[in-house]
C-alpha positions in Angstrom: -74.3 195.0 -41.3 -72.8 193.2 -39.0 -68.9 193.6 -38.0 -68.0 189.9 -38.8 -69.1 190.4 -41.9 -67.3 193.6 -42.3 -64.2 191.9 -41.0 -64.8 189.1 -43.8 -64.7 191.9 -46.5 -61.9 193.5 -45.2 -59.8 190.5 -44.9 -60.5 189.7 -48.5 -59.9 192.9 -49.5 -56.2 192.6 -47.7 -55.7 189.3 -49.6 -56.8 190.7 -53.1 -54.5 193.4 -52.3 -51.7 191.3 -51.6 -52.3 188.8 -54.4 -51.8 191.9 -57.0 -48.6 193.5 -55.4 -47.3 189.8 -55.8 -48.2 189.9 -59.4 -46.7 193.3 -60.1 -43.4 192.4 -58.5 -42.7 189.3 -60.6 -43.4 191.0 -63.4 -41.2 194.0 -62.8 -38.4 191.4 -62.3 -38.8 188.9 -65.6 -38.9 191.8 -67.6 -42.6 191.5 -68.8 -44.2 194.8 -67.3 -44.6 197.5 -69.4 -43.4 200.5 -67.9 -43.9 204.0 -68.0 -40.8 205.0 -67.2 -38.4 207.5 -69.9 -36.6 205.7 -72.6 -32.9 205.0 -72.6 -31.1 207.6 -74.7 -27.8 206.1 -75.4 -26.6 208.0 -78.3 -23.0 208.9 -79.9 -21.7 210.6 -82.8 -22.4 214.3 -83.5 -25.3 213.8 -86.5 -24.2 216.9 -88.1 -26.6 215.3 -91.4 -29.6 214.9 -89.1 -30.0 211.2 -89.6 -30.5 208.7 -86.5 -29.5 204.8 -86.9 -31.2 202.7 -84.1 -30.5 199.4 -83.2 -32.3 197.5 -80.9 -30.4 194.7 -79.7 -29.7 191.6 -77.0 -26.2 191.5 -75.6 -26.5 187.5 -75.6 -28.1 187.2 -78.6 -25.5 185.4 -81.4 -26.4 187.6 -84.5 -26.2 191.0 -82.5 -22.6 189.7 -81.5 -21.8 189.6 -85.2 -23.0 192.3 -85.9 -20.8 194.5 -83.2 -17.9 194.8 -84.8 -19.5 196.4 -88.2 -21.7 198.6 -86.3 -18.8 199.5 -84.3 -16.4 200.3 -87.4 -20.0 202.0 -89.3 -20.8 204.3 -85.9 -16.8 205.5 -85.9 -16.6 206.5 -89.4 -19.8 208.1 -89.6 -19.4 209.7 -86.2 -19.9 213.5 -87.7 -22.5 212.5 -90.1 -25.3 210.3 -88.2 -26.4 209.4 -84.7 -26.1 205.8 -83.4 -28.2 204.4 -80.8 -28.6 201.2 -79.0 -31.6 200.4 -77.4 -32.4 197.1 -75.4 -34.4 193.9 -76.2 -33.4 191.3 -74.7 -35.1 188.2 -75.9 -35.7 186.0 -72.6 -37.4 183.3 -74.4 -34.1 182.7 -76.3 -31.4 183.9 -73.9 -32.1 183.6 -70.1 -29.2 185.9 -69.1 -30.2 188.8 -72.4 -32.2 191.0 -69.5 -29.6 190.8 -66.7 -26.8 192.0 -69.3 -29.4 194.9 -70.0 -29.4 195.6 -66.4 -25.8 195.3 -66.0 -25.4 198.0 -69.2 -28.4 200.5 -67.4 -26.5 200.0 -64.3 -22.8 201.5 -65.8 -24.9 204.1 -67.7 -25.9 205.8 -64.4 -22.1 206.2 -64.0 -21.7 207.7 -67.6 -20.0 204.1 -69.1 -22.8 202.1 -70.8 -20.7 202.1 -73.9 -17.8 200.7 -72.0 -20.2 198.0 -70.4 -21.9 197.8 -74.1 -18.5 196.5 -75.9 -17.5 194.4 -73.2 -20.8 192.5 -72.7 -20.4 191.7 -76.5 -16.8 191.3 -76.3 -17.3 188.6 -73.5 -20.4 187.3 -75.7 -19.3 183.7 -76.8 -21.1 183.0 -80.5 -21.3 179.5 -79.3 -23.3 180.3 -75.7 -20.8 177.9 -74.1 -19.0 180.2 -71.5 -18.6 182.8 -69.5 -21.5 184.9 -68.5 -23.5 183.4 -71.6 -23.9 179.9 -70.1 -23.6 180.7 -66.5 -26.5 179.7 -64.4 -25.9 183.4 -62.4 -24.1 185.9 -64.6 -24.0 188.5 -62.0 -20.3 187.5 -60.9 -19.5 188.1 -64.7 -20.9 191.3 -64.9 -19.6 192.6 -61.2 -15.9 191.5 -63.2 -17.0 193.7 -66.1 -17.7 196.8 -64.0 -14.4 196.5 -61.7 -12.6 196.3 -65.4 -14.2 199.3 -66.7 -13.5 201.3 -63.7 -17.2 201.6 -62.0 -17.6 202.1 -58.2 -18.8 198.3 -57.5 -20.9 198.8 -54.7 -23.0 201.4 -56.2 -23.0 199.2 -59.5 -24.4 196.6 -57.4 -27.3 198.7 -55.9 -28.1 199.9 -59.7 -27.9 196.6 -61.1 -30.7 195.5 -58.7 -32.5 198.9 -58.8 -36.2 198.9 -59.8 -34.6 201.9 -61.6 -32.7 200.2 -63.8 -35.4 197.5 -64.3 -38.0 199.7 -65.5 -35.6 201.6 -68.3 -35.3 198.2 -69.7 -38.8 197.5 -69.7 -39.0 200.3 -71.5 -36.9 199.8 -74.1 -38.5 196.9 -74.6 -42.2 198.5 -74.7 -41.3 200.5 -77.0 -39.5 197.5 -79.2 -42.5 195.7 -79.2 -45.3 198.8 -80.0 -42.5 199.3 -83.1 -43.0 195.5 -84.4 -39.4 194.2 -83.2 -39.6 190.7 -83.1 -35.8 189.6 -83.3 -32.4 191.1 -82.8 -30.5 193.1 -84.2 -33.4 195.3 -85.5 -32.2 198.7 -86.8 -34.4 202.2 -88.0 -33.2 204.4 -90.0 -34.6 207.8 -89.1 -37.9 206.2 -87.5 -38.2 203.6 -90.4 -37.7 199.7 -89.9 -34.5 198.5 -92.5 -32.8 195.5 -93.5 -29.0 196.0 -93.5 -26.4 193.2 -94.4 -23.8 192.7 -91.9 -21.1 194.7 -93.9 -19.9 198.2 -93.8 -20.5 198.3 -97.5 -23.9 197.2 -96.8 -24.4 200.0 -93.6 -22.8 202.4 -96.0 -25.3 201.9 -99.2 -28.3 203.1 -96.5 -26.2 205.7 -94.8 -25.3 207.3 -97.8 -28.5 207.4 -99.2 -30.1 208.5 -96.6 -27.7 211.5 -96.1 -28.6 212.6 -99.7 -31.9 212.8 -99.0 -30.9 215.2 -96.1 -28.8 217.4 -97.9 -30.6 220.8 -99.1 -31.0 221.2 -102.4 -30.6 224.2 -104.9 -32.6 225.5 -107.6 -30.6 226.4 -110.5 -30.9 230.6 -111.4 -31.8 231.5 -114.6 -30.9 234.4 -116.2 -32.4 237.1 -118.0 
C-alpha cells in the first residue's frame, strides 16, 4: 500500500472526525443531545407522607407562569406532608429563551439558590412574551441581573451558566421528560404517575389528599373473644 494512499485515508479519517465533534457540539448547545449525565434533584418540603409531586416545567412558557403561584401556595402548605420537585423542559420550539432560563436556574443551583433563581425567572416571566428576558433577543443580561439580585457570586454564575456542566443536567431533564411522554408544560406526576390538576389549590389539594390516604397505614379492627 502505498503512503499516498495511506495519507488519503488518514486525511479522511481526520475530516470524519472533525465533522462529528462538530455535530456533537451543536447539539450539546441547542439542547437536543441526550445526555447521560445525573438528573437534577431540586426537591423541598420534608414528605413526612411519602408522596412526591413533580412538575416538569419551562420558565418562559405562559401556562407554567400561571401556574407558579398555586404551586407555590400548594408546596408551602403541604411542606410536611409531600415532596415538590421541579424539573426542566424547556420547549425551544415554542420559547427560544425556555433553555437559557434552565441554564441560568442549573447555574444558581451550584451555589445552593435554584429556588431563588426558580421564582424570579417566573416572577420576571411576562404572560404576554412582550418584555424583559421573554422577548429579548439575548436574555443573558436579564439573567446576570437575576443572579446579582439574589446574591450569587457573578463571575462564577457566568462560568456555570456557560458550563457544559450545566448544559448536560438540562439535557437531562429533558431526556428523561421525553422517555416519560411529556409533551407540554406544566406536566406534573404524582408519585411516578402522569396527572391532570386544575390550576387551583382546591384542585392540587383533591390529589394531594387522596393520595396521602392511600399512604396512611391502615388497621385491622381486633375482635374479641
Amino acid at each position: 500500500m502505498s503512503k499516498q494512499f495511506l495519507g488519503v485515508i488518514v486525511a479522511i479519517l481526520v475530516i470524519f472526525g472533525v465533522i462529528f465533534a462538530i455535530s456533537s457540539n451543536k447539539s450539546s448547545n441547542n439542547g437536543t443531545k441526550s445526555s447521560s449525565s445525573t438528573l437534577t434533584q431540586h426537591v423541598e418540603g420534608q414528605g413526612q407522607s411519602g408522596v412526591t409531586l413533580v412538575e416538569y416545567g419551562d420558565y418562559q412558557c405562559p401556562f407554567c407562569q400561571q401556574y407558579y403561584a398555586t404551586v407555590k401556595e400548594v408546596a408551602a402548605t403541604y411542606d410536611q406532608q409531600i415532596h415538590f420537585q421541579f424539573r426542566n423542559f424547556p420547549i425551544t420550539s415554542r420559547h427560544p429563551n425556555a433553555f437559557a432560563a434552565a441554564r441560568a436556574a442549573e447555574a444558581a443551583a451550584l451555589q445552593n439558590k435554584f429556588w431563588e433563581m426558580h421564582d424570579v425567572l417566573y416572577q420576571n416571566n411576562d404572560p404576554n412574551g412582550q418584555a424583559g428576558w421573554v422577548a429579548a433577543s439575548d436574555p443573558t443580561s436579564y439573567f446576570d441581573q437575576f443572579a446579582t439580585q439574589i446574591g450569587l457570586n457573578l463571575t462564577q454564575f457566568k462560568a456555570d451558566f456557560a458550563s457544559e456542566k450545566v448544559n448536560d443536567l438540562v439535557n437531562a431533564d429533558m431526556a428523561e421528560g421525553t422517555k416519560l411522554n411529556v409533551q407540554g408544560t406544566p406536566t406534573f406526576f404524582l408519585d411516578g404517575k402522569q396527572v391532570t390538576i386544575g390550576n387551583s389549590p382546591d384542585g392540587f389539594k383533591k390529589v394531594l389528599d387522596a393520595e396521602i390516604a392511600k399512604k396512611q397505614p391502615t388497621t385491622t379492627p381486633s375482635t374479641t373473644q
